[in-house]
C-alpha positions as CSV (number, residue, x, y, z in Angstrom):
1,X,0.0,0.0,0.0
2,X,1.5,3.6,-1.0
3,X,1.9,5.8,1.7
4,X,-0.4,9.1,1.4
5,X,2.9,11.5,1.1
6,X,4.6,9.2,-1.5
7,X,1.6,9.0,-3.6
8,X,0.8,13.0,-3.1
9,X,4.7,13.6,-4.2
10,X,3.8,11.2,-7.7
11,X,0.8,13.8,-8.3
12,X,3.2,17.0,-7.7
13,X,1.8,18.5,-4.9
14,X,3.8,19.5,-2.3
15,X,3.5,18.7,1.4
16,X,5.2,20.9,4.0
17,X,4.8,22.6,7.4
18,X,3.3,26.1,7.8
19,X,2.9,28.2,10.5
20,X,-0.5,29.2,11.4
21,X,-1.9,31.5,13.4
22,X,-5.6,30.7,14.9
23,X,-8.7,33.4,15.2
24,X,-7.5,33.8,19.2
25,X,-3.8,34.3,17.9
26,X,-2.6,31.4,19.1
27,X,0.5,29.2,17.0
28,X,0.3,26.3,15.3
29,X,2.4,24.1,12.9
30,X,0.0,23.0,10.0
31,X,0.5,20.6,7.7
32,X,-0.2,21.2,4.6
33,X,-1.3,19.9,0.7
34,X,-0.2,22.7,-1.8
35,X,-1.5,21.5,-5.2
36,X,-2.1,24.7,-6.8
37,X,-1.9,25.3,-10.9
38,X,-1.8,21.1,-11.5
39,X,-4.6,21.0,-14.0
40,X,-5.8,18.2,-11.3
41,X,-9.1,17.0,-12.8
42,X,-9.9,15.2,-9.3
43,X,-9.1,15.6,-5.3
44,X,-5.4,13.8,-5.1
45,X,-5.5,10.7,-3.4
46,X,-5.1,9.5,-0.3
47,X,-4.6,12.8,1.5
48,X,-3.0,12.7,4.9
49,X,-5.1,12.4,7.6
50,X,-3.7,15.4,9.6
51,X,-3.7,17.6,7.1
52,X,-4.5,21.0,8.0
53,X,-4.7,23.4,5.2
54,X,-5.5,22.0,1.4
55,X,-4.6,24.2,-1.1
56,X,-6.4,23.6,-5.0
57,X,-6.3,26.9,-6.1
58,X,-6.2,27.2,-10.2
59,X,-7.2,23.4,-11.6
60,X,-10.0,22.0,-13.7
61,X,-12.1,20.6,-11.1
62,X,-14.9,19.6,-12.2
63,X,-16.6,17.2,-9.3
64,X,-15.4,17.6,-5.7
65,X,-15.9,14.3,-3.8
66,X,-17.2,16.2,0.3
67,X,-16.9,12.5,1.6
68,X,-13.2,12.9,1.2
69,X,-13.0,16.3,2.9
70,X,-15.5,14.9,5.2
71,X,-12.4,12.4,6.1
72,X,-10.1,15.0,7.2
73,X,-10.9,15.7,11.1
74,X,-8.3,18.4,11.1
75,X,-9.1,20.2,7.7
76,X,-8.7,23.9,8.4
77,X,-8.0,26.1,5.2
78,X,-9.4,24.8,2.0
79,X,-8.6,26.8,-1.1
80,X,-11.0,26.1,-4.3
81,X,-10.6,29.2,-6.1
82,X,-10.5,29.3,-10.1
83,X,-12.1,26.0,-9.9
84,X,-14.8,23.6,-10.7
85,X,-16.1,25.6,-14.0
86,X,-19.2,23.4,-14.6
87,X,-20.3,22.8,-10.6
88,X,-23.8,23.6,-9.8
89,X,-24.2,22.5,-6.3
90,X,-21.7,22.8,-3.8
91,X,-22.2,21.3,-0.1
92,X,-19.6,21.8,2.3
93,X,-21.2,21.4,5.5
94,X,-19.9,19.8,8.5
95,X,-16.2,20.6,7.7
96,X,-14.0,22.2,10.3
97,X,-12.9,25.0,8.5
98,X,-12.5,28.0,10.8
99,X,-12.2,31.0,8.1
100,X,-13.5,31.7,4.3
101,X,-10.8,33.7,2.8
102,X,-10.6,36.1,0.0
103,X,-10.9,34.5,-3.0
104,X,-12.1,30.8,-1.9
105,X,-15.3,31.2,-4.1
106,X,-14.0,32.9,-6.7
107,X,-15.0,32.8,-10.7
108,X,-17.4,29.9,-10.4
109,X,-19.1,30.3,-12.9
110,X,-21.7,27.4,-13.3
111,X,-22.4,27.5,-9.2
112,X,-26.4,27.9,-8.5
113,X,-26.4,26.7,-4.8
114,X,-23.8,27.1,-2.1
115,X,-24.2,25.5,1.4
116,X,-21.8,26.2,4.1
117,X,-23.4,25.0,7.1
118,X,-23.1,23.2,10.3
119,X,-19.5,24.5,10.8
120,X,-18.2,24.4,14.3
121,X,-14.9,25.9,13.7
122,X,-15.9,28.9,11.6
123,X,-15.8,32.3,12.8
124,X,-15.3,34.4,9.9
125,X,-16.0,35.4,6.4
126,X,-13.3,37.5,4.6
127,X,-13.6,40.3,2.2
128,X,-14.4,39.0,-1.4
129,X,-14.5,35.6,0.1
130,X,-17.1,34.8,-2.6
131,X,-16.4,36.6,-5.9
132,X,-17.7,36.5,-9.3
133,X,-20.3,33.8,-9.5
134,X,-22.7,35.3,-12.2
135,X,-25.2,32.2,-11.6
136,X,-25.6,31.8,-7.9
137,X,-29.2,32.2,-6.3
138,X,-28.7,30.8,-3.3
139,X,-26.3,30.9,-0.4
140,X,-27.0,28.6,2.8
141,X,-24.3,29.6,5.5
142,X,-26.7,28.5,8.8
143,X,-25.9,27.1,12.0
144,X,-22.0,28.0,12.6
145,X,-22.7,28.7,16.6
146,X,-19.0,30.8,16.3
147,X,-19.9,32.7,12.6
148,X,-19.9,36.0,13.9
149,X,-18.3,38.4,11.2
150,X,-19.0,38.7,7.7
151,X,-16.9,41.5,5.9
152,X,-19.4,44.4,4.8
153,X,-17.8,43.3,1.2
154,X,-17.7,39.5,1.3
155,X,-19.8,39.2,-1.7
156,X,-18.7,40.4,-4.7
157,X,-20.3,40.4,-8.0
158,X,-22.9,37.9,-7.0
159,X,-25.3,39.4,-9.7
160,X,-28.3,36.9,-9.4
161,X,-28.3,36.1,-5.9
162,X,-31.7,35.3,-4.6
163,X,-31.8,33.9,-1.3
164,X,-29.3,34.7,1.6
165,X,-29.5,32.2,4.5
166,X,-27.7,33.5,7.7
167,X,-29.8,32.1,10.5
168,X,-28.8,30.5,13.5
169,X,-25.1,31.9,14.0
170,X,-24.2,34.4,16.2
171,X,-24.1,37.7,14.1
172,X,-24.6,40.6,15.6
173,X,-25.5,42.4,12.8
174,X,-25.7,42.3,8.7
175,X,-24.0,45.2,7.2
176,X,-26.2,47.5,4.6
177,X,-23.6,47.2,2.0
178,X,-23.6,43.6,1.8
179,X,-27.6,44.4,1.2
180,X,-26.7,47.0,-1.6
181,X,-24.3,44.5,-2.8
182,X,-26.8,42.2,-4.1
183,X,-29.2,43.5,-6.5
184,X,-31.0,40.4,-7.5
185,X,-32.1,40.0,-3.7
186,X,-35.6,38.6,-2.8
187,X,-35.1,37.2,0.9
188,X,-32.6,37.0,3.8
189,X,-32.8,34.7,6.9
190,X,-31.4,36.1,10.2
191,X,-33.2,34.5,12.5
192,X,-31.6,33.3,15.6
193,X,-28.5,34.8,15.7
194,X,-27.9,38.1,18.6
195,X,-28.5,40.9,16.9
196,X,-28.3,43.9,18.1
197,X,-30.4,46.7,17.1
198,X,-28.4,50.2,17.1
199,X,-27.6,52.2,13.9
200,X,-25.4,49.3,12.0
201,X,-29.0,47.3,12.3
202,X,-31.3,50.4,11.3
203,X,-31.6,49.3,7.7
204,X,-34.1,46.5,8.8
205,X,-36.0,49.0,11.2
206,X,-39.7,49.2,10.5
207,X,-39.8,52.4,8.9
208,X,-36.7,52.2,6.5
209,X,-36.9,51.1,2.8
210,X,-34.9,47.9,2.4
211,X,-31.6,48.6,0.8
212,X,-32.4,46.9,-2.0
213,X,-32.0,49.3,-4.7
214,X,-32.8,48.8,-8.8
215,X,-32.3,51.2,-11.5
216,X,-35.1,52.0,-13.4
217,X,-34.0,52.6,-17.1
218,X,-36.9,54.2,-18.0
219,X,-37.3,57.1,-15.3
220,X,-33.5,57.1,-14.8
221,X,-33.6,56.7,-11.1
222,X,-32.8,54.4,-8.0
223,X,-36.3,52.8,-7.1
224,X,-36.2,50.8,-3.5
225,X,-37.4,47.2,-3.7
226,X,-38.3,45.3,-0.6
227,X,-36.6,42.2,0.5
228,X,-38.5,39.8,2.8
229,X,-37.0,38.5,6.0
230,X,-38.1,34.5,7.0
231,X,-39.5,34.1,9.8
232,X,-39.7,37.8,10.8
233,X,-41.7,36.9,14.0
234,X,-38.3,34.6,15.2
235,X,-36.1,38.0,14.3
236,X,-35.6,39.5,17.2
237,X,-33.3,42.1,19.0
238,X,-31.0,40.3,21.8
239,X,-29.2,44.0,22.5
240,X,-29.3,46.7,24.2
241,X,-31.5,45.7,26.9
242,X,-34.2,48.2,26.4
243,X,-35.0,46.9,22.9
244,X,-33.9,43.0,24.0
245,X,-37.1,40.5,22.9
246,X,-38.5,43.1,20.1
247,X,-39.3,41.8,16.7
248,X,-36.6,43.7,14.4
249,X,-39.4,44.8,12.0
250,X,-41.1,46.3,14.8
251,X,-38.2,48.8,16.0
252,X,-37.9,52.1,15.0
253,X,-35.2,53.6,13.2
254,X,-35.1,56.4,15.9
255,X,-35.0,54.1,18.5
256,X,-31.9,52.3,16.9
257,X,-30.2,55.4,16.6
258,X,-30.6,56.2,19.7
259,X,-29.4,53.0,21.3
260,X,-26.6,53.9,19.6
261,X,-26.0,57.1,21.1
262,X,-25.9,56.0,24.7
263,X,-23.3,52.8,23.8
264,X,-21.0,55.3,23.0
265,X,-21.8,57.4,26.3
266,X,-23.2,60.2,23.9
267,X,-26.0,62.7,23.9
268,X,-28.7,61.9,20.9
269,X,-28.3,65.3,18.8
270,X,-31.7,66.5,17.4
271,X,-32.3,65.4,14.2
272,X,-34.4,68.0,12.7
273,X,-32.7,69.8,9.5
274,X,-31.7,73.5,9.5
275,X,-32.8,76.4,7.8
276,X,-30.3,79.2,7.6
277,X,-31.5,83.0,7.0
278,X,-30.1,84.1,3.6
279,X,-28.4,87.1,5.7
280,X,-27.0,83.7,8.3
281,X,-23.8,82.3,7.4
282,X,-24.3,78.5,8.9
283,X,-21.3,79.7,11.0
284,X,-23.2,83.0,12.2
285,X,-26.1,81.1,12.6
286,X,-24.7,78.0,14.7
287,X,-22.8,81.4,17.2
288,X,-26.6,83.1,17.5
289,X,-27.9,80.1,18.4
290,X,-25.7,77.9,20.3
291,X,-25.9,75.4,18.0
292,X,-23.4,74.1,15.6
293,X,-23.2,71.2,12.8
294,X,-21.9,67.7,13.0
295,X,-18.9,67.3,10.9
296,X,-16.8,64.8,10.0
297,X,-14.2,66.2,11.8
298,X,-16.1,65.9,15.3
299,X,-16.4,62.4,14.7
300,X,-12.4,62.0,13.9
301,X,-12.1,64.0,17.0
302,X,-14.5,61.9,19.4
303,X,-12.9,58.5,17.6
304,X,-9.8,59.7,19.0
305,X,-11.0,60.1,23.3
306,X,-12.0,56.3,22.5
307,X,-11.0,53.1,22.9
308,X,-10.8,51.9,19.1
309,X,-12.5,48.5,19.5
310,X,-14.0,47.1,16.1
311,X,-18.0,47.9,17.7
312,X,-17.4,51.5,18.1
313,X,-15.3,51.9,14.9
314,X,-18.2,50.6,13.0
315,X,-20.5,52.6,15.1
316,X,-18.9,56.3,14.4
317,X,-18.6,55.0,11.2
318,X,-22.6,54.4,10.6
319,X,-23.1,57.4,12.8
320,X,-21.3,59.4,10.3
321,X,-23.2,58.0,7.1
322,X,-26.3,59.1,8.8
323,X,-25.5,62.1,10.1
324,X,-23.9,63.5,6.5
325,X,-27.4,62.4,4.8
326,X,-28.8,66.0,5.8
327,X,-28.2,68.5,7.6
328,X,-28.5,67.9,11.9
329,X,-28.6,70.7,14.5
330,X,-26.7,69.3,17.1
331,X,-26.8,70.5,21.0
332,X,-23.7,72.5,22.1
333,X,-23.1,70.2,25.0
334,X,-23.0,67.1,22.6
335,X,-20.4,70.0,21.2
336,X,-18.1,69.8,23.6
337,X,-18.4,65.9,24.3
338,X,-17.5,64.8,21.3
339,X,-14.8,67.4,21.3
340,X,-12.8,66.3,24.2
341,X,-9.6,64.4,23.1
């Protein structure tokens, strides 16, 4: 019987030790397959048991046998990119792979269905993880109890995406780009996961248009089209506590703003828009009044008193992208609290 690294060595792939660096930063030595740019036409076999990263990056898959990557306890890293040009269906579930990487799902071009499910391992899903595949409709990534990031720009050019299945992780939140990023949208599932409704959330609030945007050729404008959450009445708020146990699509906007507001130890400025006096410079105006506008410069200022975790980057971040969408009056107090450094 051939040993696995003898017969991997016949097929030109190359087996080696990598260092490896896991989602809580600790080290590790992982072995690994590299058989990119082989023109392979099917998974090398046997693979060794303990391998921990799988590289198949630029072949001609065509078929991908999941038994086999089912056999691989300690499978970590698996790199498919510019692959499998006529695969339709694609099920990797129940695979310990703890990230998707940029460029794993990349320029599949025949790929309708994608299921990524019932991962214990995965926490993460990379910018442009899944990019260019013109015929995907639907993407399954459910029940992945440690899934609790995906990149605002994970999905890239996924022109005819349908159905986006994200329940029963532990996101916090969906970002509105990855909405906006997927114009073909009809449904998302978010069920079950704890989100938290503040401004990064507000986009599914009650009274806000899905960001689901199509261009109307005719009239030469951006129409809003909504897309329908499953199971809305299972979509619920876990944070902060004063919203904890709402339906999402029963929350206001105003009140996700606001929770948003007192995480960062805040004053909620008045959202009301001004009217300056022809004869009113808006700096005149802002002295007469006590009153001044939000700039982006006050938020660089009040990023800076901070502690720069990733929550209240992405916060100050949305806080700013509302706040630049008209015109606030803001309270001089919240002035001078966002001005302290």
């Amino acid at each position: 019987i051939m040993r696995p690294a003898l017969a991997l060595l016949q097929s030109h792939c190359l087996l080696y030790i990598k260092p490896w660096f896991s989602p809580d930063s600790v080290y590790h030595e992982a072995p690994t397959v590299d058989c990119n740019n082989l023109l392979l036409t099917k998974l090398p076999l046997p693979i060794p048991l303990n391998t921990h990263t799988l590289r198949l990056q630029s072949n001609l898959l065509s078929v991908l046998d999941t038994a086999v990557l089912h056999g691989l306890p300690n499978l970590t890293d698996l790199d498919l990119s510019q692959n499998l040009p006529g695969l339709k269906f694609l099920d990797l579930n129940k695979n310990r792979i703890k990230l998707i990487e940029t460029g794993d799902f990349k320029d599949m071009l025949n790929l309708k269905e994608l299921g990524l499910n019932n991962m214990e391992e995965l926490v993460s899903i990379d910018k442009a993880s899944l990019d260019n595949l013109p015929e995907l409709t639907k993407l399954e990534i459910t029940n992945n109890p440690r899934l609790s990031y995906v990149h605002p720009q994970a999905f890239v050019r996924l022109s005819r995406l349908e159905s986006l299945m994200l329940n029963s992780n532990s996101l916090s939140a969906l970002h509105q780009n990855i909405m906006l990023s997927l114009p073909s949208l009809q449904e998302v599932s978010l069920h079950s996961n704890p989100l938290r409704c503040d401004c990064l959330f507000h986009w599914a609030a009650r009274d806000t248009s899905h960001p689901r945007i199509e261009r109307d050729t005719q009239m030469k404008a951006q129409v809003a089209r909504v897309v329908r959450f499953i199971q809305p009445e299972a979509t619920l708020c876990s944070a902060p506590p004063e919203l904890r146990a709402r339906r999402v699509r029963e929350v206001s906007s105003g009140e996700m703003s606001a929770s948003s507001f007192k995480k960062l130890s805040v004053p909620q400025p008045i959202f009301k828009p001004l009217e300056f006096p022809k004869s009113d410079s808006k700096q005149t105006w802002g002295k007469k009044h006590q009153h001044r506008l939000l700039t982006q410069a006050d938020i660089i200022v009040a990023v800076g008193a901070l502690k720069k975790t990733p929550d209240i980057m992405d916060l100050f971040q949305c806080i700013l992208s509302m706040l630049n969408a008209k015109t606030h009056r803001v309270p001089s107090h919240y002035k001078s609290l966002i001005s302290q450094t």
